[in-house]
C-alpha positions as CSV (number, residue, x, y, z in Angstrom):
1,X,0.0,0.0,0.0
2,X,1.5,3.2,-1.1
3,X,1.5,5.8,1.8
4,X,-0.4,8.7,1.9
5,X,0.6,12.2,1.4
6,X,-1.5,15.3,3.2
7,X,0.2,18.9,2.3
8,X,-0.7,22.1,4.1
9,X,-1.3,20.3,7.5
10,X,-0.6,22.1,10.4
11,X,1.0,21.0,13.3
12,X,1.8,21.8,16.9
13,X,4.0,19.8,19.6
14,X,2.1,21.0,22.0
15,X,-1.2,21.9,22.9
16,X,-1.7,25.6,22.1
17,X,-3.0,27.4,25.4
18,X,-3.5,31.7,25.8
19,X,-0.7,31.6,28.2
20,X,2.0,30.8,25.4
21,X,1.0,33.9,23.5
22,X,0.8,32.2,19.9
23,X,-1.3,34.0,18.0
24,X,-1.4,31.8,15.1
25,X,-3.6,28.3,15.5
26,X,-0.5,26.2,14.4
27,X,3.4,26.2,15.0
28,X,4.7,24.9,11.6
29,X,2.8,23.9,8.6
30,X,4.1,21.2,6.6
31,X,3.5,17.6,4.7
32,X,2.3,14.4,6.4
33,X,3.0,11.3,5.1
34,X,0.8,8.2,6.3
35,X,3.3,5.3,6.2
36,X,1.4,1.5,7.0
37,X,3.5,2.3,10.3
38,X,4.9,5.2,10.8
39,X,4.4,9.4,10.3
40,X,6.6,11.2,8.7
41,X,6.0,14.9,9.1
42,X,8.1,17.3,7.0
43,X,8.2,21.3,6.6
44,X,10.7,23.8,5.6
45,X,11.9,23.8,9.4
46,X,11.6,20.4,10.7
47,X,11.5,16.9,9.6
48,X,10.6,14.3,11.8
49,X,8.8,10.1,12.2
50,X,6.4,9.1,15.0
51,X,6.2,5.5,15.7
52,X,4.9,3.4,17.1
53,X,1.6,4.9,17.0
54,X,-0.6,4.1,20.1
55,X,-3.5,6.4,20.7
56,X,-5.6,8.7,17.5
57,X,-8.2,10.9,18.4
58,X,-9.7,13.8,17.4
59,X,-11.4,16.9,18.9
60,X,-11.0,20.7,20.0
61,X,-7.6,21.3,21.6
62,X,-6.0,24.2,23.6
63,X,-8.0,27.6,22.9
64,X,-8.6,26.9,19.5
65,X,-12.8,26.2,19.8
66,X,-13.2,26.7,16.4
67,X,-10.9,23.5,14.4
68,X,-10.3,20.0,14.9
69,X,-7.2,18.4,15.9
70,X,-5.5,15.1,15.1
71,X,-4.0,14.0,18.4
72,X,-1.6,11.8,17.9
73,X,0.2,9.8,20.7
74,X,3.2,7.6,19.8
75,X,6.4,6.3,21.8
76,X,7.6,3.3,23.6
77,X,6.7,2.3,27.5
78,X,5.3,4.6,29.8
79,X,6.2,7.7,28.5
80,X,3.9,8.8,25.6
81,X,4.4,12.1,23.9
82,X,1.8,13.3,21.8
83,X,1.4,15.8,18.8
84,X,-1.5,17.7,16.8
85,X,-2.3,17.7,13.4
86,X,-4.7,19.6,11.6
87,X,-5.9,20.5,8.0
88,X,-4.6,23.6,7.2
89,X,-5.3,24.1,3.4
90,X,-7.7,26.8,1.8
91,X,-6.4,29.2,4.6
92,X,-7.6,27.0,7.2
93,X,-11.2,26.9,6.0
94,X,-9.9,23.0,4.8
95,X,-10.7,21.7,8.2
96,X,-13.8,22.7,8.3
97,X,-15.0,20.8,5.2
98,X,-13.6,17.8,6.7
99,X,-10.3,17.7,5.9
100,X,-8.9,17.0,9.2
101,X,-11.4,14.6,9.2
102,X,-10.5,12.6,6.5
103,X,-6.9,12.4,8.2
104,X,-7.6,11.4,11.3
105,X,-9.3,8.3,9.1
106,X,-6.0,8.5,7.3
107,X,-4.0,7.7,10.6
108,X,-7.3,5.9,13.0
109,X,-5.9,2.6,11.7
110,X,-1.9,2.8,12.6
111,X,-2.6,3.2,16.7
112,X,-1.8,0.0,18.7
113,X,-5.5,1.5,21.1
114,X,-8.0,4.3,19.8
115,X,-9.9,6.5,22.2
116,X,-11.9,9.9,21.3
117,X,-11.2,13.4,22.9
């Protein structure tokens, strides 16, 4: 199976709260490739795989109330670390007409347990 390749996706390594004064809904903005095992996440800054994937869900995140986020948990043991994705194209507007949605169904399947926000 060939992997899947979302552009425009936004991302942030951590949830996105008032007190961090980012203005902007996203901290990079990049590619996201959908291996059978693995991310891969690229932009002109950062380039980086999470695997093992254990836990997908999506829902609000942060102070962002208006767009839905890809939470993705991955790591080994104890110690997961997590990430958000989210559809960024058509100046964010993508999101809203499901493309977020369409790759959390992208990712749903690589997580070792699933569980909703």
């Amino acid at each position: 199976m060939p992997p899947l390749i979302f552009s425009n996706i936004w991302f942030l390594p951590k949830e996105n709260t008032w007190k961090e004064l980012n203005f902007l809904a996203y901290r990079d903005t990049g590619r996201l490739v959908v291996h059978p095992d693995r991310l891969e996440f690229q932009s002109s800054r950062q380039h980086f795989v999470l695997a093992p994937i254990r836990r997908v869900s999506i829902g609000k995140q942060g102070r962002d109330f208006v767009n839905n986020w890809v939470k993705v948990e991955y790591g080994d043991g104890d110690k997961l670390q997590a990430v958000w994705f989210a559809d960024g194209s058509l100046l964010g507007w993508g999101g809203l007409f499901g493309g977020t949605q369409r790759l959390f169904n992208a990712i749903y399947p690589l997580a070792g347990a699933t569980q909703a926000v």
